[in-house]
C-alpha positions in Angstrom: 9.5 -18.3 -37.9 12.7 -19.9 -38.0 15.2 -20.5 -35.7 17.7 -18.5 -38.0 15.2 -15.8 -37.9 15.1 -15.7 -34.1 18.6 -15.7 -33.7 19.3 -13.1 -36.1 16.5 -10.9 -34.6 18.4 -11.3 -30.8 21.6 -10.8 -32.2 19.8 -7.8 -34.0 18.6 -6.7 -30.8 21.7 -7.3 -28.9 23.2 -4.8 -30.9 20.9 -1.8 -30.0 20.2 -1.5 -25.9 17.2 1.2 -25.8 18.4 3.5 -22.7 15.8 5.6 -22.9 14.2 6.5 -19.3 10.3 5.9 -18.6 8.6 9.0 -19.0 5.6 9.2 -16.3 3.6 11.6 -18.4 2.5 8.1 -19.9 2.1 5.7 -17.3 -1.4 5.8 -15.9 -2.5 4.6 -12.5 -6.6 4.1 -12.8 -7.2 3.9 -9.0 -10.9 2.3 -8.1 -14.5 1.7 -9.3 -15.1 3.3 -11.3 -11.8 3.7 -12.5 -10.4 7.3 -11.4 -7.1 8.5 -13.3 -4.8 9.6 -10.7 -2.3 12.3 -12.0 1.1 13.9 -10.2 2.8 10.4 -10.0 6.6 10.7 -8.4 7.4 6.6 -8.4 6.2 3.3 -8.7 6.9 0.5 -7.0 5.9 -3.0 -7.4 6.5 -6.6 -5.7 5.2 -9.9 -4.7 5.9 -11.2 -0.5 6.9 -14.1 -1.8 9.2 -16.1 -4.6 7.3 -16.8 -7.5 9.2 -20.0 -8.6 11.5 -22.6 -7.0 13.8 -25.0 -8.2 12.9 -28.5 -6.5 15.7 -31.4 -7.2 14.4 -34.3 -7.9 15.8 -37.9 -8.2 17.3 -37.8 -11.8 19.8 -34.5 -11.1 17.6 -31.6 -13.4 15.3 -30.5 -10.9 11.9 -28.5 -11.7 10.3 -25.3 -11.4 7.8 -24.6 -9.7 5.3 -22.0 -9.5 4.1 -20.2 -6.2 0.3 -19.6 -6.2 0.7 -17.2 -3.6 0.4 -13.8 -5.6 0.0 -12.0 -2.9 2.3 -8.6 -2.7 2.4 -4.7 -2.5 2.1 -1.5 -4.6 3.2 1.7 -3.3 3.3 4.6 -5.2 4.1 8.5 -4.5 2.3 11.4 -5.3 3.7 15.0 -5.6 2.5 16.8 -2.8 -0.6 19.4 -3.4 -1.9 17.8 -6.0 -6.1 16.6 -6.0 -5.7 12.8 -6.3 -4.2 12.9 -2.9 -7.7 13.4 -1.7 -9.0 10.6 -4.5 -6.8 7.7 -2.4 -7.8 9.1 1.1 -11.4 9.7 0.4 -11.7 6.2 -1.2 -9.5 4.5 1.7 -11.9 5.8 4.4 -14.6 3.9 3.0 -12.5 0.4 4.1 -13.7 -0.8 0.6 -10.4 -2.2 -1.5 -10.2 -1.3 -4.6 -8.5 -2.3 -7.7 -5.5 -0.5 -9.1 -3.9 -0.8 -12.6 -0.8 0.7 -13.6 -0.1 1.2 -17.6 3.2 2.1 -19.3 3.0 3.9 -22.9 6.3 3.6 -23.8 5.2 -0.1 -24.1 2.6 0.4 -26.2 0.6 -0.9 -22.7 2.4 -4.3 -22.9 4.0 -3.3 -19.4 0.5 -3.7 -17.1 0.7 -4.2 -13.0 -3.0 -5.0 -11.2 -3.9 -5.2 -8.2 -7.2 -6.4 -6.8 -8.3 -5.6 -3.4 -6.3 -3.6 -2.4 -5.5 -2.1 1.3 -3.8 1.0 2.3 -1.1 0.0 4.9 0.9 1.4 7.1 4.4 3.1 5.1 7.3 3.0 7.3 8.4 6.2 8.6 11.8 5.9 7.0 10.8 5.8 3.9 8.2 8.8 4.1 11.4 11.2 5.0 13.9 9.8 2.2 10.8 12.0 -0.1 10.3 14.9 1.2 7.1 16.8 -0.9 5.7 13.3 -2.1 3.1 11.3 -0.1 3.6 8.0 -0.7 1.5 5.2 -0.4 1.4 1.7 0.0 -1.4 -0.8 -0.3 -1.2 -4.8 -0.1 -3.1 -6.6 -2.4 -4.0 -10.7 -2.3 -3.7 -10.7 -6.1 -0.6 -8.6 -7.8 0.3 -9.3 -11.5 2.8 -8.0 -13.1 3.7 -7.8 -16.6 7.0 -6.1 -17.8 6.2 -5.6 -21.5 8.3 -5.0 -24.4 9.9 -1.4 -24.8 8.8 0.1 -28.4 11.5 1.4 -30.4 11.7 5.3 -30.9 
């Protein structure tokens, strides 16, 4: 591919912003082992404790990145209220096992991924349990998060 080509396929792009909102009908959470699909999703939320890449000057004036190996963060996700895989995450957190979550988007085509190994339930502020009134919401840190943002397929 040329560099015409790429230009003329981000000018293409440019042109045409897709809008069009995530549907949760096709994300899926697969919460544990084995892998359990949890259903009745309200939100997703995703995000790593720390930076993921600096800018360190050096002696010449450019500078470099450079990548944090820390990939620690937190996942918190709410569930409608009433619905069964409430009882799949607190079952499965009384055990003190941590567990592996993956989050999949299908209006990506499942290019748009977030895992999280070993992970916790933690503590969810109060605040932010009353700002959702009828979803439970739950938050889990995880030593390893990765998060992949994907590439929106056209409709």
């Amino acid at each position: 591919m040329s560099v015409a080509d790429i230009l003329s396929f981000i000018n293409d792009l440019a042109d045409r912003p897709n809008y069009v909102a995530y549907d949760f009908e096709k994300v899926q959470l697969m919460f544990g082992v084995p892998p359990a699909p949890i259903k009745g999703l309200s939100y997703i939320f995703a995000d790593y404790y720390q930076q993921q890449s600096k800018l360190v000057m050096s002696l010449n004036g450019k500078g470099v990145f450079v990548a944090n190996k820390n990939k620690s963060g937190i996942i918190e996700f709410g569930l409608l209220d009433g619905v069964v895989s409430n009882g799949v995450v607190q079952v499965t957190d009384m055990t003190g096992i941590p567990i592996p979550i993956a989050i999949t988007d299908g209006t990506t085509t499942g290019t748009s991924t977030i895992i999280g190994t070993a992970c916790r339930l933690i503590k969810t502020p109060a605040w932010r349990k009353e700002r959702l009134p009828g979803v439970n919401i739950y938050t889990f840190s995880t030593p390893v998060l990765l998060i992949s943002h994907g590439v929106r397929s056209a409709e």
